[in-house]
Short mmCIF file of the C-alpha atoms (twelve columns), coordinates in Angstrom:
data_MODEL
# 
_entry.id   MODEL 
# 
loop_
_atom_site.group_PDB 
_atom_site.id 
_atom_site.type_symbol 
_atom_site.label_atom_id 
_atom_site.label_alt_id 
_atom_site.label_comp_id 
_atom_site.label_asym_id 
_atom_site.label_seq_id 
_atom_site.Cartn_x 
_atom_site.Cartn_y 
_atom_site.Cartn_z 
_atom_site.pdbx_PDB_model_num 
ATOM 1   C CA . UNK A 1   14.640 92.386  34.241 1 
ATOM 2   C CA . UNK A 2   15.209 91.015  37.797 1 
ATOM 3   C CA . UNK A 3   18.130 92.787  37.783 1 
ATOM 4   C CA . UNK A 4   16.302 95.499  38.240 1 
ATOM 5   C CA . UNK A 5   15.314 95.121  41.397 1 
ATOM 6   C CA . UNK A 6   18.735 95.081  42.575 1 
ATOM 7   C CA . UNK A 7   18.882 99.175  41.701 1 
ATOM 8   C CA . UNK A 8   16.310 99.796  44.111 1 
ATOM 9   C CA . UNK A 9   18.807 98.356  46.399 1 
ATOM 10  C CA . UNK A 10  21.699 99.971  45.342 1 
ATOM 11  C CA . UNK A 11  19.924 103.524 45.936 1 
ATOM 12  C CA . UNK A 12  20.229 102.502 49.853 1 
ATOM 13  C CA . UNK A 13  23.603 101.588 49.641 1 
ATOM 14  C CA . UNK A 14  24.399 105.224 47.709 1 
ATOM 15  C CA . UNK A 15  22.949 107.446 50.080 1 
ATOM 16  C CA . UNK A 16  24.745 105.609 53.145 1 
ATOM 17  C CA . UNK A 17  28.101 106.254 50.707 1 
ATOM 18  C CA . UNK A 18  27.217 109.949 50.618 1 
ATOM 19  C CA . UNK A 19  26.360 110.217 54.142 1 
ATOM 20  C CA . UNK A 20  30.132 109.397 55.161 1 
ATOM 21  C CA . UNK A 21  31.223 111.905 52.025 1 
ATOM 22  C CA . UNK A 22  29.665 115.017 53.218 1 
ATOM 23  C CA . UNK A 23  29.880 114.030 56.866 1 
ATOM 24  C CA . UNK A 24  33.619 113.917 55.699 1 
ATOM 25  C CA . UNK A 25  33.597 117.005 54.060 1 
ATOM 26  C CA . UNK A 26  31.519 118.841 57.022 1 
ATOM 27  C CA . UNK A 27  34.788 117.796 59.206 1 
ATOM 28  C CA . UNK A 28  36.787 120.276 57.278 1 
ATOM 29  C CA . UNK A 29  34.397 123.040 57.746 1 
ATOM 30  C CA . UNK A 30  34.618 125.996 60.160 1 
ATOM 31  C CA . UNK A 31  30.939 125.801 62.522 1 
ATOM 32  C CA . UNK A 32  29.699 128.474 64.016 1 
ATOM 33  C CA . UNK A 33  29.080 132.364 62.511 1 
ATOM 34  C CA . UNK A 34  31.149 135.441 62.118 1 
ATOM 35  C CA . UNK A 35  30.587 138.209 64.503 1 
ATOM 36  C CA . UNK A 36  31.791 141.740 64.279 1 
ATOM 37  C CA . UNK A 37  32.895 143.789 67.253 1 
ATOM 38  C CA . UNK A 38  33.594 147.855 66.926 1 
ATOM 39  C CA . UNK A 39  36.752 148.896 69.144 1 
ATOM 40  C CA . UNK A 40  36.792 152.502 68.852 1 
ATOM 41  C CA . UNK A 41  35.272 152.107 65.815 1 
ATOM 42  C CA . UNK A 42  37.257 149.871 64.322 1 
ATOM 43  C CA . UNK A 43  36.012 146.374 63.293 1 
ATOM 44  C CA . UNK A 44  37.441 142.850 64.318 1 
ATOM 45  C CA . UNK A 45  36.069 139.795 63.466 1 
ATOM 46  C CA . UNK A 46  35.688 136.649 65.751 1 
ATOM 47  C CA . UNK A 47  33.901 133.093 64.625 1 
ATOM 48  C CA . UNK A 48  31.560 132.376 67.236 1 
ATOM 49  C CA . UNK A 49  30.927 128.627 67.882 1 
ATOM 50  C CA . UNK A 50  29.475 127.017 70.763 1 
ATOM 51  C CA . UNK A 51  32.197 123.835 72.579 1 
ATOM 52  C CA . UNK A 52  30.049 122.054 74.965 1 
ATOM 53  C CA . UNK A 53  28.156 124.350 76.892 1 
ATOM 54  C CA . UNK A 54  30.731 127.120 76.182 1 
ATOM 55  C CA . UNK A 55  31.057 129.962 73.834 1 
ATOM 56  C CA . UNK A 56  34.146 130.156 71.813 1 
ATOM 57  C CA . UNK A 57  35.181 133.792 70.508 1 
ATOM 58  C CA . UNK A 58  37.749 132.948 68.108 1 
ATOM 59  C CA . UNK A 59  39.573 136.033 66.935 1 
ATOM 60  C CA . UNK A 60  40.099 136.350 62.650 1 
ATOM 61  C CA . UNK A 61  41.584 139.890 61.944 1 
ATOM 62  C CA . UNK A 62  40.587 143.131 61.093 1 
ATOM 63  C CA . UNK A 63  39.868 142.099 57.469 1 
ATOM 64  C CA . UNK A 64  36.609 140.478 57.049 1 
ATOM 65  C CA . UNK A 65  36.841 136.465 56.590 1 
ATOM 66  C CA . UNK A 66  35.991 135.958 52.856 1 
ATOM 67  C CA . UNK A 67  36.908 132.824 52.947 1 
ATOM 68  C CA . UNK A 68  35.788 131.583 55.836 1 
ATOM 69  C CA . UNK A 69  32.319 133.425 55.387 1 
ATOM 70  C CA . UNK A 70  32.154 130.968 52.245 1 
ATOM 71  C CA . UNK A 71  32.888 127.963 54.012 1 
ATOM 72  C CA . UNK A 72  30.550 128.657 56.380 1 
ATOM 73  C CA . UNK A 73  27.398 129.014 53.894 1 
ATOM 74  C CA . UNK A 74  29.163 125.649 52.186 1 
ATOM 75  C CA . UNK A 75  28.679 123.891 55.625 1 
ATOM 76  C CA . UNK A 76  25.037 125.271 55.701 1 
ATOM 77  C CA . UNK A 77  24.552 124.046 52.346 1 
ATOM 78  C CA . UNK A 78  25.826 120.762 53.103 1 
ATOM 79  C CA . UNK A 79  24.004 120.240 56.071 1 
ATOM 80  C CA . UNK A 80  20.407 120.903 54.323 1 
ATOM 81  C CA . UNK A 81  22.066 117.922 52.142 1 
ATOM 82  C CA . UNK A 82  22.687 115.440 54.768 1 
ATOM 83  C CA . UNK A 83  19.289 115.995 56.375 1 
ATOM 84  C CA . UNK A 84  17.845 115.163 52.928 1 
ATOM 85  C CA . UNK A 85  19.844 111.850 53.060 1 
ATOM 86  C CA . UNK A 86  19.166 110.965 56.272 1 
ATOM 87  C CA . UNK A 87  15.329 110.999 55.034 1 
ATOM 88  C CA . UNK A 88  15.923 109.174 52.272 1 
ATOM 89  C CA . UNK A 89  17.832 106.283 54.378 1 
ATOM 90  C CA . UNK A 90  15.035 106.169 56.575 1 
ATOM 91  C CA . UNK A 91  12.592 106.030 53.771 1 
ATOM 92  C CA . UNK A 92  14.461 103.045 52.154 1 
ATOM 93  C CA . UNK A 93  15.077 101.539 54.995 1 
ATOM 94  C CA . UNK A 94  11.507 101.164 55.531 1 
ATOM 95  C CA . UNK A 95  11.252 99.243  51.935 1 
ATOM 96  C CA . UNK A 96  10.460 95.665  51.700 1 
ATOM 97  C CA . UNK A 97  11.007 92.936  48.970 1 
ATOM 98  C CA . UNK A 98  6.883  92.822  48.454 1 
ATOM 99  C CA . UNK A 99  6.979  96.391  47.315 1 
ATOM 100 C CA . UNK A 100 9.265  96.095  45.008 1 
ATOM 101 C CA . UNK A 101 7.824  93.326  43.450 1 
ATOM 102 C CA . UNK A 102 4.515  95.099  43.205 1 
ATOM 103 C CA . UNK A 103 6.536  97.790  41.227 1 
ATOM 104 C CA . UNK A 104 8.614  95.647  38.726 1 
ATOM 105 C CA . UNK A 105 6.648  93.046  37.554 1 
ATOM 106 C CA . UNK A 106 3.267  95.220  36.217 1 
ATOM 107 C CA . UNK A 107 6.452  97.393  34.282 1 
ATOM 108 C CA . UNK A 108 7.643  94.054  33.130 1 
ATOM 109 C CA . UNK A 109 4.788  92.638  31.534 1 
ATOM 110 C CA . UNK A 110 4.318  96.002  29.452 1 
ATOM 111 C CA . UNK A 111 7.862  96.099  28.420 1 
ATOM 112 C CA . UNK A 112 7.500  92.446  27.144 1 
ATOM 113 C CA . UNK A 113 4.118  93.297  25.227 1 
ATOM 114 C CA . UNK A 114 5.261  96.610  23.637 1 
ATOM 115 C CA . UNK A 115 8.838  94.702  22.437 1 
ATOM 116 C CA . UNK A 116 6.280  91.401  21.591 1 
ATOM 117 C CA . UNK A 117 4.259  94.168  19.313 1 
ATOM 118 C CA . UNK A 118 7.563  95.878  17.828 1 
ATOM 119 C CA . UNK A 119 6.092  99.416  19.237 1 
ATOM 120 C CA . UNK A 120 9.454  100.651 20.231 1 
ATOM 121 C CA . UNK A 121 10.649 100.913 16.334 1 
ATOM 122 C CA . UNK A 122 7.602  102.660 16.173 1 
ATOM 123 C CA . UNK A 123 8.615  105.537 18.439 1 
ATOM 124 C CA . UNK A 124 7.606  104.807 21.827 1 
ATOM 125 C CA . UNK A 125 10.211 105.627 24.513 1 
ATOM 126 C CA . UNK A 126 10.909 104.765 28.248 1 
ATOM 127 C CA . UNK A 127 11.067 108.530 29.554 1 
ATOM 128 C CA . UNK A 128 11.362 110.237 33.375 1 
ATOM 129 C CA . UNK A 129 12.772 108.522 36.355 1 
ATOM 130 C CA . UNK A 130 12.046 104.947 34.721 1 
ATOM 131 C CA . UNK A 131 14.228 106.005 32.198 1 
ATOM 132 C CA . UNK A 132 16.787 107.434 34.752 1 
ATOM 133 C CA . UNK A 133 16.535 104.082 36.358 1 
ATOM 134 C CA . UNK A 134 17.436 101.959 33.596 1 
ATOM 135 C CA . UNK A 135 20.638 104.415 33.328 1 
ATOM 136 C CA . UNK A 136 21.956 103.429 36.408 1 
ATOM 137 C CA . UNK A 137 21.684 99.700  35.498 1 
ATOM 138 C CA . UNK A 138 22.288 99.174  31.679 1 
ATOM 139 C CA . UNK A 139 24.889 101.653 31.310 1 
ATOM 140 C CA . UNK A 140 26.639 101.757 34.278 1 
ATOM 141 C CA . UNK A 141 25.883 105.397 35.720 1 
ATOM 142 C CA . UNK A 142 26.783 107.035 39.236 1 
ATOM 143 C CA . UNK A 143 24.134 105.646 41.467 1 
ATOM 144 C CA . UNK A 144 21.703 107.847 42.717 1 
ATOM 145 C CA . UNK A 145 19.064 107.335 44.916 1 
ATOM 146 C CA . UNK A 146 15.423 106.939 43.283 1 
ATOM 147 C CA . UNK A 147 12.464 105.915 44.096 1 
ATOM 148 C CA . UNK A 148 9.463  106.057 41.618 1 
ATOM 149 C CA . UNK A 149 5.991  104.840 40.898 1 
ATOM 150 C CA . UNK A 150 5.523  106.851 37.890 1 
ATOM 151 C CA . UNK A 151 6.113  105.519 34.612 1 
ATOM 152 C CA . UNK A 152 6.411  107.649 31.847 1 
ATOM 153 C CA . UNK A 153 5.909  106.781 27.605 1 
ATOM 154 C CA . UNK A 154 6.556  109.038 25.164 1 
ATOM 155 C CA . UNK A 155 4.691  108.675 21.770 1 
ATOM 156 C CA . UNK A 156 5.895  110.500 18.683 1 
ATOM 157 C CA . UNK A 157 3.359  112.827 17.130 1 
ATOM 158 C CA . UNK A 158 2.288  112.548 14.641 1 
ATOM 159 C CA . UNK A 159 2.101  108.526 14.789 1 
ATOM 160 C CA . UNK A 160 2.097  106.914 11.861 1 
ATOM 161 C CA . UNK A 161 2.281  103.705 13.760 1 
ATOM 162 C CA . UNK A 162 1.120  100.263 13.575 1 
ATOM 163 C CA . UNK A 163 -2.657 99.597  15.197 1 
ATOM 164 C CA . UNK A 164 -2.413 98.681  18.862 1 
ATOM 165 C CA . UNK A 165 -4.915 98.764  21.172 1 
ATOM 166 C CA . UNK A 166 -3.452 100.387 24.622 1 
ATOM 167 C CA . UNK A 167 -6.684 100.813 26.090 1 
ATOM 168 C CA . UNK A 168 -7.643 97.011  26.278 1 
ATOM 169 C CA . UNK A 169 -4.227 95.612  27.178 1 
ATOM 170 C CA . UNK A 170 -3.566 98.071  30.176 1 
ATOM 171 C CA . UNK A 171 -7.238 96.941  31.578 1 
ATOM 172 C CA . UNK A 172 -6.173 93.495  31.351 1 
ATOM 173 C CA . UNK A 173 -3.250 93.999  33.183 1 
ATOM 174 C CA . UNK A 174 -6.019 95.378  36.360 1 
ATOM 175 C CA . UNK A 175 -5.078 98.807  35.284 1 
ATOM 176 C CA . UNK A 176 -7.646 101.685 36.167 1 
ATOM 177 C CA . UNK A 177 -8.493 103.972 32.825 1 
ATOM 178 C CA . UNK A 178 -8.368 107.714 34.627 1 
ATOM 179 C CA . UNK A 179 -8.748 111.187 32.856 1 
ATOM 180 C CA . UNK A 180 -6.682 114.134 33.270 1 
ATOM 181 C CA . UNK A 181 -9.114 117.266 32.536 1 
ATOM 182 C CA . UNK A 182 -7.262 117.832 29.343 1 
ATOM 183 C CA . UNK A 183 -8.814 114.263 28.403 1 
ATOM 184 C CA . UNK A 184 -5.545 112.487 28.248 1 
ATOM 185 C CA . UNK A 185 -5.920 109.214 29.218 1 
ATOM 186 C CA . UNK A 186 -3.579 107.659 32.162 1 
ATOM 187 C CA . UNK A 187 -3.477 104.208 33.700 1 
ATOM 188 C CA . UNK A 188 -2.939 103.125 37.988 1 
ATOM 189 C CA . UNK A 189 -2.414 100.245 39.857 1 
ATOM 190 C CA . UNK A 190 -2.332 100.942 43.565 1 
ATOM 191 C CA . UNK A 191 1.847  101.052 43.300 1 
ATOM 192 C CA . UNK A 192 2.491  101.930 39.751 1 
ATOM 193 C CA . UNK A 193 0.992  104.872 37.629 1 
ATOM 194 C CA . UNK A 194 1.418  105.045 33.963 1 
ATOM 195 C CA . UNK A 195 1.620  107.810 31.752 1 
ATOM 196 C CA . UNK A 196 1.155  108.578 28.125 1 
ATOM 197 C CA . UNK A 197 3.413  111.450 26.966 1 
ATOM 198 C CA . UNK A 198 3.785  113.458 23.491 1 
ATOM 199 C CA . UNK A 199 5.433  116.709 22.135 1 
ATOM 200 C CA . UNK A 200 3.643  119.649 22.286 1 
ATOM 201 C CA . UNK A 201 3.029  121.087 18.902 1 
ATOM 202 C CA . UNK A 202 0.394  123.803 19.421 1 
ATOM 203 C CA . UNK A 203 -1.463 125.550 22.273 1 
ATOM 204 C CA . UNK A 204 -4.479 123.624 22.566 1 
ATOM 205 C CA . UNK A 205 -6.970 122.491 25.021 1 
ATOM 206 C CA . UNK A 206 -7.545 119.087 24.971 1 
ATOM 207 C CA . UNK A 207 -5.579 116.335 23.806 1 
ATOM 208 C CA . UNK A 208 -5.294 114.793 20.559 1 
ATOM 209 C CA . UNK A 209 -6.746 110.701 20.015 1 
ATOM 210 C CA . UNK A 210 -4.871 108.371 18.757 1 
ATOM 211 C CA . UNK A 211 -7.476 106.387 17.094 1 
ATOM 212 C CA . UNK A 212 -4.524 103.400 16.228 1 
ATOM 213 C CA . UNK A 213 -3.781 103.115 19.549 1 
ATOM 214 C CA . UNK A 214 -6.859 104.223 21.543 1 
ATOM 215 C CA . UNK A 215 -4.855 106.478 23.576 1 
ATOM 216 C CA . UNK A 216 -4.723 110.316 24.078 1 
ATOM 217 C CA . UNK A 217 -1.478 111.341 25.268 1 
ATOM 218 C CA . UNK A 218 -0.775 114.311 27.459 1 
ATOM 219 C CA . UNK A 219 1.116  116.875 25.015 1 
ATOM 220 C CA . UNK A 220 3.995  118.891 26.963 1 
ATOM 221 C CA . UNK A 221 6.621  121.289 25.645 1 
ATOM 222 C CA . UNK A 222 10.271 120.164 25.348 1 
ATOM 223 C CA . UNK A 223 9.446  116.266 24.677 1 
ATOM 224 C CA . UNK A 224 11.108 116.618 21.319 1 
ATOM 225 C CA . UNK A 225 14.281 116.523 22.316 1 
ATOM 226 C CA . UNK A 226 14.049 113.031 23.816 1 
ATOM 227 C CA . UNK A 227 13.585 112.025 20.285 1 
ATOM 228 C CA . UNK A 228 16.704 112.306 19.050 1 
ATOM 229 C CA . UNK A 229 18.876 109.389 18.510 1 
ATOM 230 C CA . UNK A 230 17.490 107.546 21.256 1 
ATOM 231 C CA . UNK A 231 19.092 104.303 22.508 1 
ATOM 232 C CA . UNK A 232 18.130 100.519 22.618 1 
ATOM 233 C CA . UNK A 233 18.485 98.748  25.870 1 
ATOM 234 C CA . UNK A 234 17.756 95.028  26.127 1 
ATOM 235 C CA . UNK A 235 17.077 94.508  29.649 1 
ATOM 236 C CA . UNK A 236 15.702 90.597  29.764 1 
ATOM 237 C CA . UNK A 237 15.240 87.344  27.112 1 
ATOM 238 C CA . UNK A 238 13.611 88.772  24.387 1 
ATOM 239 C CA . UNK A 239 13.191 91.963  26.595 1 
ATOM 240 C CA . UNK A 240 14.042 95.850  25.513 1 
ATOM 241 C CA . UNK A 241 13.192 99.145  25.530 1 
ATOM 242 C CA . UNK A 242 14.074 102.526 23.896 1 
ATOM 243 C CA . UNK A 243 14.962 104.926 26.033 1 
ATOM 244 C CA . UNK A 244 16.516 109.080 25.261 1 
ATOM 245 C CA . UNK A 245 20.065 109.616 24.795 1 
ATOM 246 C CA . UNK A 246 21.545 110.278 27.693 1 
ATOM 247 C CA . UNK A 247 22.759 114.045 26.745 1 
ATOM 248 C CA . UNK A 248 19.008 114.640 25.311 1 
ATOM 249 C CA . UNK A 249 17.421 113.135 28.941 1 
ATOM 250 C CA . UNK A 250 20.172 116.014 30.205 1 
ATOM 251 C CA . UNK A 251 19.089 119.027 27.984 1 
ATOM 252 C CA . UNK A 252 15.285 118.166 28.719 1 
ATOM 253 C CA . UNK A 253 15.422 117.738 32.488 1 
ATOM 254 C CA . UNK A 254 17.479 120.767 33.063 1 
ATOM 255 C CA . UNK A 255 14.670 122.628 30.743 1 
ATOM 256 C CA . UNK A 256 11.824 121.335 32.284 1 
ATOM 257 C CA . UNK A 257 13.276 122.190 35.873 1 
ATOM 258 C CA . UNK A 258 12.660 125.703 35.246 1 
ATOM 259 C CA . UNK A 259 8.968  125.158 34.939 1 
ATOM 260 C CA . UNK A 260 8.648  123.106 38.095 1 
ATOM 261 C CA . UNK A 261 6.378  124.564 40.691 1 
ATOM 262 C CA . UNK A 262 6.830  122.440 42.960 1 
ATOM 263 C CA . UNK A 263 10.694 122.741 44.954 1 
ATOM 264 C CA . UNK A 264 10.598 118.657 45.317 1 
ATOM 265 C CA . UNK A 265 10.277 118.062 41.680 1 
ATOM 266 C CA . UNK A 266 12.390 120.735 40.433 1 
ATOM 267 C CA . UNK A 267 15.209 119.353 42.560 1 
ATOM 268 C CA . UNK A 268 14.726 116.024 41.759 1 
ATOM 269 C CA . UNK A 269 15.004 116.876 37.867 1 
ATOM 270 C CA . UNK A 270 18.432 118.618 38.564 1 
ATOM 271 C CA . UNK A 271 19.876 115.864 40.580 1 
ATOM 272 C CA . UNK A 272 18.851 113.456 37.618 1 
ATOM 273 C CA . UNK A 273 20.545 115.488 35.087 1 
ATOM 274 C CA . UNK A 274 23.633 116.385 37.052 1 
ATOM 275 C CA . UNK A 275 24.329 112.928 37.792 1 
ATOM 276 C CA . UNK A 276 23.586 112.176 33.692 1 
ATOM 277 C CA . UNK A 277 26.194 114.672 33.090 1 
ATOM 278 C CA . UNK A 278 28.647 113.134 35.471 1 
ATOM 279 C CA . UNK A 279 28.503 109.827 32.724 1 
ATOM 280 C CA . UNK A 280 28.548 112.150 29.614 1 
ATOM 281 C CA . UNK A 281 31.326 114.139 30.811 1 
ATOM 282 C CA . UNK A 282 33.195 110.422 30.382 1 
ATOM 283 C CA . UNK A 283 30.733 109.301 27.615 1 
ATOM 284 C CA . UNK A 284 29.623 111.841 25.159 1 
ATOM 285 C CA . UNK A 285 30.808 114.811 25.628 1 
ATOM 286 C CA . UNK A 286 31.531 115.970 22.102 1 
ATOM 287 C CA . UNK A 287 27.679 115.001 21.462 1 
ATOM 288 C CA . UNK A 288 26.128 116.817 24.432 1 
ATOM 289 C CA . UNK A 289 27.876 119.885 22.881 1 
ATOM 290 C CA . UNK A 290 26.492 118.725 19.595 1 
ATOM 291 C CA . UNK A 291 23.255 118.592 20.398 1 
ATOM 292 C CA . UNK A 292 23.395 122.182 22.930 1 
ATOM 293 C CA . UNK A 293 25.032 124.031 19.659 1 
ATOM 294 C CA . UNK A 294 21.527 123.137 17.588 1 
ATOM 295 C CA . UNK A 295 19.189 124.822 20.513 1 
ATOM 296 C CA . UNK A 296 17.690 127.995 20.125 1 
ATOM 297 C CA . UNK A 297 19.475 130.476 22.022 1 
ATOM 298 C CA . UNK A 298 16.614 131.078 24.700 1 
ATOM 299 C CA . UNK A 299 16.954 127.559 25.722 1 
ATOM 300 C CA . UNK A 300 20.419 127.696 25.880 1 
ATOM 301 C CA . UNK A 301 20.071 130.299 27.855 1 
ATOM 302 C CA . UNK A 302 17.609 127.962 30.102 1 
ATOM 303 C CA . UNK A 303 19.396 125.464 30.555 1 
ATOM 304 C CA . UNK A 304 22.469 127.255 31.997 1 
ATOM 305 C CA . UNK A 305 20.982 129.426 34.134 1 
ATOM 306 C CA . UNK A 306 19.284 125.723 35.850 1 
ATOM 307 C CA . UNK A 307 23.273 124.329 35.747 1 
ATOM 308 C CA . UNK A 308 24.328 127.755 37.853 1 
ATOM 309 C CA . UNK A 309 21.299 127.600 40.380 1 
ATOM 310 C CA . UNK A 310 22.377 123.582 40.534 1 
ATOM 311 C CA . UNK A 311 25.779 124.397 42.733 1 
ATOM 312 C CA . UNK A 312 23.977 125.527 45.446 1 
ATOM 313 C CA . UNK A 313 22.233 122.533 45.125 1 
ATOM 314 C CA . UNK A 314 24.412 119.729 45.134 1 
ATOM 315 C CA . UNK A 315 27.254 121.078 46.944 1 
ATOM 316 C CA . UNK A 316 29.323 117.965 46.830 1 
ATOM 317 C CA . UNK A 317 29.060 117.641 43.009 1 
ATOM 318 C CA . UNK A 318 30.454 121.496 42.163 1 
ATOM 319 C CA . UNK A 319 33.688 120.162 40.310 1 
ATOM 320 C CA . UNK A 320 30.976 117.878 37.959 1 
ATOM 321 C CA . UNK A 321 28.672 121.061 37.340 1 
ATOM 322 C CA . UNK A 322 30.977 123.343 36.675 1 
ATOM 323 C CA . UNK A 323 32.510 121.033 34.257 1 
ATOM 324 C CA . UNK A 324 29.385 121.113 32.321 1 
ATOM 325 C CA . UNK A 325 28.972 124.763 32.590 1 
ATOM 326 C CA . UNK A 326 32.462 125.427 31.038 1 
ATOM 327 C CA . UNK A 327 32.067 122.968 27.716 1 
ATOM 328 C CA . UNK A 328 28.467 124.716 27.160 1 
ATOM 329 C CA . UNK A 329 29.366 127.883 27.561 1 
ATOM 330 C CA . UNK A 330 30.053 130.529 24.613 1 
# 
């Protein structure tokens, strides 16, 4: 479990690595913009870039620049990209050991009790960017740069469980009991924020009790696909957790980024799942395509359409996406 720690680290170290990759890439790139000039109304086409405190008319033809025009607009892209990094490097930078500390050992002590009461066989999984996190250190995937005080449990429904009472142990942990205002019931620390999550099997508007484990989860749409064939990770002495598959993690955040609101969270859910795909391209293919084939064709459709709106995203990972768009496609 200490060794945990270490990938909050290691997210530092990543984003300095992709600096110098798209600051190498960007060295490749034309700068500047194309800019049309009629001579007797004909067309020829310059790129326009500034050189010190010149301006440089570089002649291209008579033909508009295709190319070029696309290079440009992949420089743009990449640009967006590295000011994103920068942020983050700052941001991490900024990180101390106490914070850390404040963020692993509360997550500790709940995955010792719910391995100590035997509530992973019952269902319960490690789900969102914890889950993401453990990835990148128990299974050896690209390193990506995260940085979470959410953590996410998902609880099958309906639970047919052993008794546990989640209410009482997260209190004596110093957690605060809070209330979302469909009455599911969440937990907080001042660093850490944990969350009860289930699958959504009907429109309703509240959320269901648990009386066996005093909880009521929040009940969202997708969640059941995290419960196939999960995976065991032991991540200490007498320390594990069950976490999704890493193709179903895939399939669900590349659903659920389509119904993100928010830009920051829909991005961060495709960056998760492209770099999941990066190890199951190597891993699991053939079951990734498995478990795609069994989807109903609207979310096939879905989650597609989120891998073709994701180049434009990551620039610098097009080979990987595209990749994953060609083995899930008809």
């Amino acid at each position: 479990m200490d060794d945990l720690k270490n990938v909050l680290k290691e997210n530092l170290e990543y984003y300095k690595n992709q600096e110098k990759i798209i600051i190498g890439i960007l060295s490749t790139l034309p700068k500047g913009r194309i800019k049309e000039k009629k001579i007797n109304g004909d067309s020829y086409y310059y790129l326009q870039y500034r050189k010190g405190k010149k301006i440089i008319d570089k002649y291209l033809g008579k033909n508009y620049p295709e190319e070029i025009s696309k290079q440009i607009k992949q420089r743009k892209k990449l640009e967006d990209e590295l000011k994103e990094v920068r942020k983050a490097i700052k941001l991490l930078s900024k990180n101390n050991k106490e914070s850390d500390v404040n963020l692993i050992e509360p997550a500790k002590k709940i995955f010792e009790k719910l391995s100590k009461e035997k509530l992973w066989e019952e269902g319960f999984e490690i789900i969102g960017s914890w889950c993401f996190m453990l990835y990148q250190k128990y299974l050896d995937f690209p390193k990506y740069p995260l940085k979470t005080d959410d953590l996410d449990i998902l609880i099958p429904l309906p639970y047919k469980g052993k008794i546990f009472d989640i209410s009482s142990f997260f209190k004596s942990l110093g957690f605060s009991e809070n209330f979302n205002p469909d009455g599911s019931i969440f937990y907080t620390l001042p660093n850490l924020k944990v969350e009860f999550l289930s699958p959504e099997k009907r429109k309703n508007e509240f959320a269901d009790y648990i009386k066996e484990l005093k909880i009521s989860p929040q009940q969202l749409r997708y969640l059941e696909i995290l419960l196939s064939d999960p995976i065991t990770l032991k991540i200490g002495r007498g320390i594990k957790v069950k976490v999704p598959s890493p193709s179903s993690f895939f399939l669900h955040k590349l659903l659920i980024a389509g119904k993100r609101r928010g830009k920051g969270k829909r991005e961060k859910d495709i960056k998760q799942a492209i770099y999941t795909g990066k190890y199951i391209l190597i891993n699991e293919k053939e079951k990734l395509v498995g478990m795609f084939g069994k989807l109903p064709k609207a979310r096939k459709s879905k989650i597609l359409n989120a891998l073709k709106k994701s180049e434009n995203l990551l620039v610098s990972e097009q080979e990987t996406i595209r990749e994953l768009i060609k083995i899930l496609s008809p």
